[in-house]
ChimeraX commands (.cxc) that place a marker at each C-alpha (Angstrom):
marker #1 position -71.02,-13.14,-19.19 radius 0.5
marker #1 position -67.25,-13.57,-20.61 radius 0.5
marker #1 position -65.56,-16.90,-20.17 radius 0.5
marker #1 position -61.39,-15.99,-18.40 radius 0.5
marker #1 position -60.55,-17.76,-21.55 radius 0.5
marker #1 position -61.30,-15.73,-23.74 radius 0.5
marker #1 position -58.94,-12.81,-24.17 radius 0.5
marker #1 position -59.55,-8.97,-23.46 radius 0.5
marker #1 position -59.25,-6.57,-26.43 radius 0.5
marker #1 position -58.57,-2.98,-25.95 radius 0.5
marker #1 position -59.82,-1.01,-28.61 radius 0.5
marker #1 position -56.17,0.69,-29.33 radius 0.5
marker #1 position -54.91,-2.62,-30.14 radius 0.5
marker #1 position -57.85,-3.50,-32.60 radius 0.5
marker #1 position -56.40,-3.31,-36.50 radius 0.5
marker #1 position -57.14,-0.19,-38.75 radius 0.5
marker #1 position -57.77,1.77,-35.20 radius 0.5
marker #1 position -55.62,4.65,-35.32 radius 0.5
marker #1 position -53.69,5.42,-32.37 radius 0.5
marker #1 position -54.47,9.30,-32.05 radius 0.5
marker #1 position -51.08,10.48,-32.94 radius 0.5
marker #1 position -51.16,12.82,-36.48 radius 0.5
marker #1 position -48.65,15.50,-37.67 radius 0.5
marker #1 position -50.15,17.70,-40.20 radius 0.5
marker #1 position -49.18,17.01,-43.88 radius 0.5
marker #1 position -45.84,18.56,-44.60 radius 0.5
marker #1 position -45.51,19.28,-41.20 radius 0.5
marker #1 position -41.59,18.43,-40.93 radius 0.5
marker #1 position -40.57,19.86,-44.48 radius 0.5
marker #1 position -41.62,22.85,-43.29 radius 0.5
marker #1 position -40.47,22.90,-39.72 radius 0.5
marker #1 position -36.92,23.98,-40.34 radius 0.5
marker #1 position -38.18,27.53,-42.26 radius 0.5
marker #1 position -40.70,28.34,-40.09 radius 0.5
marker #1 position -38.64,27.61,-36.78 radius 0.5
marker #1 position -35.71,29.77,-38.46 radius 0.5
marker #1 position -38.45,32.40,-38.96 radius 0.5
marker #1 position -39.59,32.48,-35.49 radius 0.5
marker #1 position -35.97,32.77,-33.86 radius 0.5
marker #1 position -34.56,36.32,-33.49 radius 0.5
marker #1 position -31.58,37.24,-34.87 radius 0.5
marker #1 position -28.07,36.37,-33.47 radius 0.5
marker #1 position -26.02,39.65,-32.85 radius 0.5
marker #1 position -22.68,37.72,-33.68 radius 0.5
marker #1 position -24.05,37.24,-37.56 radius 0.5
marker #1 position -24.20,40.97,-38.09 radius 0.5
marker #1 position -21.06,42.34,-36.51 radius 0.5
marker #1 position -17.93,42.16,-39.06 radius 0.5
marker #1 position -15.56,39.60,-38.46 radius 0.5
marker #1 position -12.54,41.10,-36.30 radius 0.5
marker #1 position -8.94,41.05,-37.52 radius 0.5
marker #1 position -6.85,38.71,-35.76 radius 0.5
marker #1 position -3.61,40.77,-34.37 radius 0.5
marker #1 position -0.33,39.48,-34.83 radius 0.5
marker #1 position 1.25,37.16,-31.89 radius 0.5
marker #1 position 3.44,39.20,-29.71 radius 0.5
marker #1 position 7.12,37.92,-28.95 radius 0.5
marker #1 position 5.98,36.80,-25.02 radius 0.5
marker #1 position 3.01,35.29,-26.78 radius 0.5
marker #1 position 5.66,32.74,-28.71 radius 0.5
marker #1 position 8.09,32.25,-25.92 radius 0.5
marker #1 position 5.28,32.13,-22.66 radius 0.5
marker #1 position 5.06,28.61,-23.57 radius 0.5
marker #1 position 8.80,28.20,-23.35 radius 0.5
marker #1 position 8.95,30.32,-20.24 radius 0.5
marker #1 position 6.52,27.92,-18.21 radius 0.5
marker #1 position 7.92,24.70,-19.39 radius 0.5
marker #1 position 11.55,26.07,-17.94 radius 0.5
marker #1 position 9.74,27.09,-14.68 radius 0.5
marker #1 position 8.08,24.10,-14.06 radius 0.5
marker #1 position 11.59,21.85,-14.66 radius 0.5
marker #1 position 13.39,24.70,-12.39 radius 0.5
marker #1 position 10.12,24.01,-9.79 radius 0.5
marker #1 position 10.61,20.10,-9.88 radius 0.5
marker #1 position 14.58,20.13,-9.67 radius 0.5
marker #1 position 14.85,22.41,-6.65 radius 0.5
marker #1 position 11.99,20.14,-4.71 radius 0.5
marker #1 position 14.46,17.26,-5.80 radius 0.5
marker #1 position 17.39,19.12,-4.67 radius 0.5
marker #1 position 15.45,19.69,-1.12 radius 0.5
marker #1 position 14.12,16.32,-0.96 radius 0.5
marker #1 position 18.02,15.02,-1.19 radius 0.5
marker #1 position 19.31,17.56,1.36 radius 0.5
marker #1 position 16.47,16.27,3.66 radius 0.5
marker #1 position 17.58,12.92,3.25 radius 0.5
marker #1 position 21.41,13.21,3.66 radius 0.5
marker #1 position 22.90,12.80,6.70 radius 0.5
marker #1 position 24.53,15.92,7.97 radius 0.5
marker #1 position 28.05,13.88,8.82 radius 0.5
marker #1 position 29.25,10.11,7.26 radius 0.5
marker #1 position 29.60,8.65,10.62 radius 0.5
marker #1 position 31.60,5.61,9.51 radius 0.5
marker #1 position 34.41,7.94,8.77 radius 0.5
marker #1 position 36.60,9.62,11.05 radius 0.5
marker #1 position 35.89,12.94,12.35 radius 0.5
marker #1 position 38.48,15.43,13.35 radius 0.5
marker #1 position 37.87,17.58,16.11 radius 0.5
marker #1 position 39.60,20.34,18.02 radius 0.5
marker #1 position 39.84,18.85,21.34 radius 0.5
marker #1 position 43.24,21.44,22.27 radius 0.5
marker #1 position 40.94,24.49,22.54 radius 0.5
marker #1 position 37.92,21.96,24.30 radius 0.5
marker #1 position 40.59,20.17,26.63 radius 0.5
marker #1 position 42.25,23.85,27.38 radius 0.5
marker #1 position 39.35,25.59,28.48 radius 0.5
marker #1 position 38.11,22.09,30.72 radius 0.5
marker #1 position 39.37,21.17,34.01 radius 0.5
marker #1 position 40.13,17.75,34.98 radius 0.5
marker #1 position 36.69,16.50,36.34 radius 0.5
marker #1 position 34.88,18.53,33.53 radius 0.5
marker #1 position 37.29,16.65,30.64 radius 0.5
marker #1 position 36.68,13.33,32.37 radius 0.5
marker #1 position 33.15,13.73,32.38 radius 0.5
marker #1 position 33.58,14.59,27.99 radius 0.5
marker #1 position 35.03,11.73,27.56 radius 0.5
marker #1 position 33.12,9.68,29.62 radius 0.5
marker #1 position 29.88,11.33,27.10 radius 0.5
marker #1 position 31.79,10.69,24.15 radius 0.5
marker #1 position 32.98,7.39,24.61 radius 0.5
marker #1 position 29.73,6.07,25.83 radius 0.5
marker #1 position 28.80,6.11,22.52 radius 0.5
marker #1 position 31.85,3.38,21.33 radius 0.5
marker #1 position 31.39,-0.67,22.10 radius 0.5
marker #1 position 34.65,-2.13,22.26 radius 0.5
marker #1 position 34.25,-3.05,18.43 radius 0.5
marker #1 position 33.75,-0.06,17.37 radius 0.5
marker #1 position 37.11,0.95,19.02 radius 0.5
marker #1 position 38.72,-2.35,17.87 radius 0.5
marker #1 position 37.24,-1.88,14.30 radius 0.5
marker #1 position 38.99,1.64,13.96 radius 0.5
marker #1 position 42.43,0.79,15.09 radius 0.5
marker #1 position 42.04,-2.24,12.82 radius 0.5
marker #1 position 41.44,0.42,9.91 radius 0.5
marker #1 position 44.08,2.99,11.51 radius 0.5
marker #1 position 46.53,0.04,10.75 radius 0.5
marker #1 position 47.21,-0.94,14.55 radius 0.5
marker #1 position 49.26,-4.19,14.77 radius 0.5
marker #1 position 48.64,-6.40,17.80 radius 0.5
marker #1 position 51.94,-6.85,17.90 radius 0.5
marker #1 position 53.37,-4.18,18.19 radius 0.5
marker #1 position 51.71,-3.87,21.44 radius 0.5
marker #1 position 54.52,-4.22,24.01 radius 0.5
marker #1 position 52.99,-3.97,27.44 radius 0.5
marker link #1:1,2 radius 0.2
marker link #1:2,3 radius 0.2
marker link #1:3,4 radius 0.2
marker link #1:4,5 radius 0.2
marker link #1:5,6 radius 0.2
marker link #1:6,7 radius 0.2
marker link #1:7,8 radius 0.2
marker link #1:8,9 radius 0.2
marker link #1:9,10 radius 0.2
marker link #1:10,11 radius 0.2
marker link #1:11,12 radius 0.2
marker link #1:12,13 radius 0.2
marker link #1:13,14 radius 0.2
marker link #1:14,15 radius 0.2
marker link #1:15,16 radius 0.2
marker link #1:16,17 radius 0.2
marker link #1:17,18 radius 0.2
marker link #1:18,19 radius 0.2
marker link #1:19,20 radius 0.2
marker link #1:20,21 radius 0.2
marker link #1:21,22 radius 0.2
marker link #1:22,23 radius 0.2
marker link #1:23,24 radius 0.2
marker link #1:24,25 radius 0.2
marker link #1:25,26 radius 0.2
marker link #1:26,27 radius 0.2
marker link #1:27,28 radius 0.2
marker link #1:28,29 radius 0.2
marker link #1:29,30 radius 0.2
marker link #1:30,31 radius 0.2
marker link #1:31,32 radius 0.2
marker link #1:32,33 radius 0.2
marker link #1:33,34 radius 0.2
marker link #1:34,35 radius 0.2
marker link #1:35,36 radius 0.2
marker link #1:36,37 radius 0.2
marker link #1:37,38 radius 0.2
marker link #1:38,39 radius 0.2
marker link #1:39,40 radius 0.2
marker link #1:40,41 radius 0.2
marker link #1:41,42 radius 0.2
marker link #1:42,43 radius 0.2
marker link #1:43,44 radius 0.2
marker link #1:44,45 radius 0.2
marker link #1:45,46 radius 0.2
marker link #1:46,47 radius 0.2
marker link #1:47,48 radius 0.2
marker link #1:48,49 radius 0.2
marker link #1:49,50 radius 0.2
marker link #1:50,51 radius 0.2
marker link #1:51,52 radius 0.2
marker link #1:52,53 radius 0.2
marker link #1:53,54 radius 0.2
marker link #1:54,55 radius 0.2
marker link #1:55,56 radius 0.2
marker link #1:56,57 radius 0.2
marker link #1:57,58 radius 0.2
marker link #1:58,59 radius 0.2
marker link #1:59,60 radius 0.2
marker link #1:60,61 radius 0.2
marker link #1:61,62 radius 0.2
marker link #1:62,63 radius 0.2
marker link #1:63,64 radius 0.2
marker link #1:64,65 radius 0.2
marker link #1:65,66 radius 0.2
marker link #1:66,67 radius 0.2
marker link #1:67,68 radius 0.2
marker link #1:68,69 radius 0.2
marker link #1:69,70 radius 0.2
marker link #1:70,71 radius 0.2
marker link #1:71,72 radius 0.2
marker link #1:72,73 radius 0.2
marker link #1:73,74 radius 0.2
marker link #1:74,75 radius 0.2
marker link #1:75,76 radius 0.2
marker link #1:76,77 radius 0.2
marker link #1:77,78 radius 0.2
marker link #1:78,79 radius 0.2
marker link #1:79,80 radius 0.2
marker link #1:80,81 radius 0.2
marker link #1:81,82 radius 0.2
marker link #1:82,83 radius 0.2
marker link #1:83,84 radius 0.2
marker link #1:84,85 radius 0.2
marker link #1:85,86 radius 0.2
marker link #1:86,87 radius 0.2
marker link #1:87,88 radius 0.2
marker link #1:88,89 radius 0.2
marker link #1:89,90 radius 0.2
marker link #1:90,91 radius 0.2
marker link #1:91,92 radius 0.2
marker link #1:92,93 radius 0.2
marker link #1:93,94 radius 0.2
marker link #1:94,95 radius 0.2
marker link #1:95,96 radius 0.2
marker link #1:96,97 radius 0.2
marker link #1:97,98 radius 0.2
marker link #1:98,99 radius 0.2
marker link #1:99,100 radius 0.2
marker link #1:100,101 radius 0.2
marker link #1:101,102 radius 0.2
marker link #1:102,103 radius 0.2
marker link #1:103,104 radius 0.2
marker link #1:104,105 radius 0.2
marker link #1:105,106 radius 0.2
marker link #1:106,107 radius 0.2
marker link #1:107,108 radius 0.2
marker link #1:108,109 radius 0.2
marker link #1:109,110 radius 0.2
marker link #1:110,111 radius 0.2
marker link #1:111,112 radius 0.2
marker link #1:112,113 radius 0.2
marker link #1:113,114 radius 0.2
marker link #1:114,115 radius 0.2
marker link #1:115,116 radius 0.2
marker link #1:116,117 radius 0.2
marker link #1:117,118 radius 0.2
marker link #1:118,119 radius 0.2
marker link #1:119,120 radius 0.2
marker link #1:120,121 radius 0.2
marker link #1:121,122 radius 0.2
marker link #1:122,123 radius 0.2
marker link #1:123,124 radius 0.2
marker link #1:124,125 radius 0.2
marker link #1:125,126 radius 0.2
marker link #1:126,127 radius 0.2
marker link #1:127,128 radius 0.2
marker link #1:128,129 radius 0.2
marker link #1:129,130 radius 0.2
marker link #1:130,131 radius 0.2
marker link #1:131,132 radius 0.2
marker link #1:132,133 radius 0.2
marker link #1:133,134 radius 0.2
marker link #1:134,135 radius 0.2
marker link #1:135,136 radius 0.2
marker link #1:136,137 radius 0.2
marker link #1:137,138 radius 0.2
marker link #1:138,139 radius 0.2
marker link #1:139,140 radius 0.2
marker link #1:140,141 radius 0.2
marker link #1:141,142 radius 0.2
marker link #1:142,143 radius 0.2
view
């Protein structure tokens, strides 16, 4: 019976054992010929190299041509992207409208009620702010 001290061999790891792994002599000298010999043989090695044909004039400029499309691409997104962003009238500056043909064609009533819809959109500074810029004087004001 075997003491737990003492310590368990196995036989692979005994010296001078071999461990069952062998290659023939020569084996891997000889491995690149005879694989070579074994492999069939590659259609591309026996068909004559072909002539490379001369680069057409849209072969040299295509490059050129896709490059200028691409910029022409990216400036008319930017150019939409702006338009989007713009607003369609500066309203801090004055705006000019026909109000002879609108007032003509209104009656009373009708033209009260326009200008009851457009000034509802004016606070008194607003209205003070733009006769300050028209150049309205306070004084002359004569009541």
């Amino acid at each position: 019976m075997r003491l737990n001290s003492e310590p368990k061999y196995n036989r692979l790891d005994r010296p001078g054992h071999p461990d069952g792994m062998t290659v023939p002599e020569g084996y891997f000298e000889k491995f690149a010929a005879s694989m070579a010999d074994k492999l069939p043989v590659n259609d591309l090695e026996r068909q004559p190299a072909e002539e490379l044909k001369p680069r057409s004039t849209w072969m040299k400029l295509r490059p050129f041509v896709y490059m200028a499309a691409m910029f022409a691409g990216i400036w008319c997104t930017m150019k939409m992207f702006t338009m989007l962003q713009q607003s369609p009238a500066d309203l801090s500056a004055p705006q000019t409208v026909q109000t002879d043909r609108m007032t003509a064609s209104l009656s009373a009533d009708e033209y009260s009620d326009y200008l009851d819809y457009v000034w509802s959109d004016y606070n008194e500074a607003d209205i003070l702010e733009d006769l300050y810029n028209s150049g309205y004087e306070p004084t002359s004001f004569q009541p």
